[in-house]
Phi, psi and omega in degrees: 000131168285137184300156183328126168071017168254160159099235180245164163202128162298165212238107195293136174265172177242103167325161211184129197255142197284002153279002158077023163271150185300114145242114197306322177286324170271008129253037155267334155223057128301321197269350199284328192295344182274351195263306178283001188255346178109352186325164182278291165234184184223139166258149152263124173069006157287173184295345136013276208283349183069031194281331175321308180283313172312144159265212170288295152329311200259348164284348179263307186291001212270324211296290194312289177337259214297340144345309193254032183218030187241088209315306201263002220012066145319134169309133146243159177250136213247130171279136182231059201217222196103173183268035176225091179338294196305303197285330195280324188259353172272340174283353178253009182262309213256012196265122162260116176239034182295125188082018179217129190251350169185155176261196207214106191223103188289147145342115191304143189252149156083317180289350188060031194292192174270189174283325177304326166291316178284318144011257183322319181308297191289009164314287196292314177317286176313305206302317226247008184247134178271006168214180193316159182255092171260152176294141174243156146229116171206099159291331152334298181251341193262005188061004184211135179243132188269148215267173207264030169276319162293326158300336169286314184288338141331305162288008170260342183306142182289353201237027179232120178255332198211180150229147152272124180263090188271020214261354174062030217226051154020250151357325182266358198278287198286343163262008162248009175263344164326306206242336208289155178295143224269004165254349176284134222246114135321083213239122190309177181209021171214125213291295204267019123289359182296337182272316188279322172298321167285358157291309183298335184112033165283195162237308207171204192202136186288128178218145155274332125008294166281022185286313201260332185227067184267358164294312195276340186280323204311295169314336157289211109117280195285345172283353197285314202267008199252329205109006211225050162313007179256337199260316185300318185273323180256027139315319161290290189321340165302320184283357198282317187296330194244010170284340169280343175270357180308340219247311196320350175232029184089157171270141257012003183306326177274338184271001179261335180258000169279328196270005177279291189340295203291052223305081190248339192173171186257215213234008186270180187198191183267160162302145349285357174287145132254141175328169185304155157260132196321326215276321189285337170307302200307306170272050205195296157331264198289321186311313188282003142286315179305325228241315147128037173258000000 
């Protein structure tokens, strides 16, 4: 068995019925499928998960569902984070984390802070959470990449264990592994990188991907952490092609209509997403053939 939080865990996405309701039954079975695909952990409520679109009530019920619905009784990781300090730590007051094994607290968006500010935020986090802290930094959505000196200092907090790291910035990668304390967990925060981050001293990646293909990435993934990058690499080139159409008409709208194909749940998702567009089904349709995904 590997240790906690190495190796994969899907970025759970939330089925979602074309009245724009949770549908409980296609994610009881997304999860038997991420759970038979070998997956590690399961993240919840990350932005995957549309956690943006949720409310409080469907985020507890989404939490409670996969709890009594985990077929391997897999760690979960609960997204727990936002750009409102105050709304962030009452919600970790009003939180039962009974069955939850660490949060997932993206970098604050939009407001920009500085690094003292950002400190200060996961600080405030950490101190106030009864259970581990992993860190998200993806400048993509949050408008700031948090350097990996702030991320370092970060890592002496005891309850900050780990970061995902999305920032796609190599380099920042290999310097926080330079310095970081020898338990702090480096986790890719990007599916095709995942394999060159466990090269670097990464443990493994929150992915989207393994939402719709999680036996063949997962397996990559662990040969990468087995040691055997000849098998991992060449596996990953099956993934190179259809990893850009995931994002292109937004996140999870692509990994929702790969998981339509595939027919585990459907393909709707919230305002302000709209479904896949046919024209993007269709060359998603050939690529996971050609690729053999």
């Amino acid at each position: 068995m590997r240790p906690k939080f190495h190796g994969v865990a899907p970025a759970l996405v939330t089925p979602m019925l074309a009245d724009g309701s949770i549908d409980f039954n296609g994610l009881k079975t997304l999860l038997n499928h991420v759970s038979e695909g070998g997956v590690d952990y399961l993240v919840v409520q990350g932005t995957t998960g549309e956690s943006a679109t949720t409310s409080k009530a469907e985020k507890k019920a989404i939490l409670d569902f996969v709890k009594a619905n985990n077929p391997k009784n897999l760690p979960i990781v609960y997204g727990l984070g936002g750009n409102n300090t105050p709304e962030v730590l009452e919600y970790i007051k009003e939180t039962d984390f009974t069955g939850i094994d660490a949060i997932l607290s993206v970098c604050p968006y939009y407001n920009k802070p500085g690094a003292r500010g950002v400190i200060a935020h996961y600080t405030a986090i950490a101190d106030a959470c009864p259970v581990p802290v992993i860190m998200y930094n993806i400048p993509g959505r949050s408008g700031i990449n948090m350097s990996s000196a702030t991320t370092l200092t970060l890592a002496q907090h005891p309850n900050i264990i780990g970061i995902k790291e999305a920032s796609c910035i190599i380099e920042q990668v290999m310097e926080i592994y330079k310095d970081k304390p020898e338990d702090f967990l480096i986790i890719s925060g990007d599916d095709v990188q995942a394999v060159p981050i466990i090269a670097l001293g990464g443990v493994g990646v929150m992915s989207v991907i393994a939402n719709a293909i999680p036996a063949k990435f997962t397996g990559m993934i662990h040969a990468a952490l087995d040691g055997d990058f000849a098998k991992a690499r060449g596996v990953l080139g099956d993934f190179l092609a259809i990893d850009p159409l995931l994002y292109e008409e937004g996140n999870p709208v692509g990994v929702k209509k790969i998981l339509e194909i595939k027919g585990l749940c459907s393909s709707d998702v919230r305002l302000p997403l709209v479904k896949a567009s046919e024209e993007l089904g269709e060359r998603m349709e050939v690529i996971l053939a050609k690729d053999n995904l």
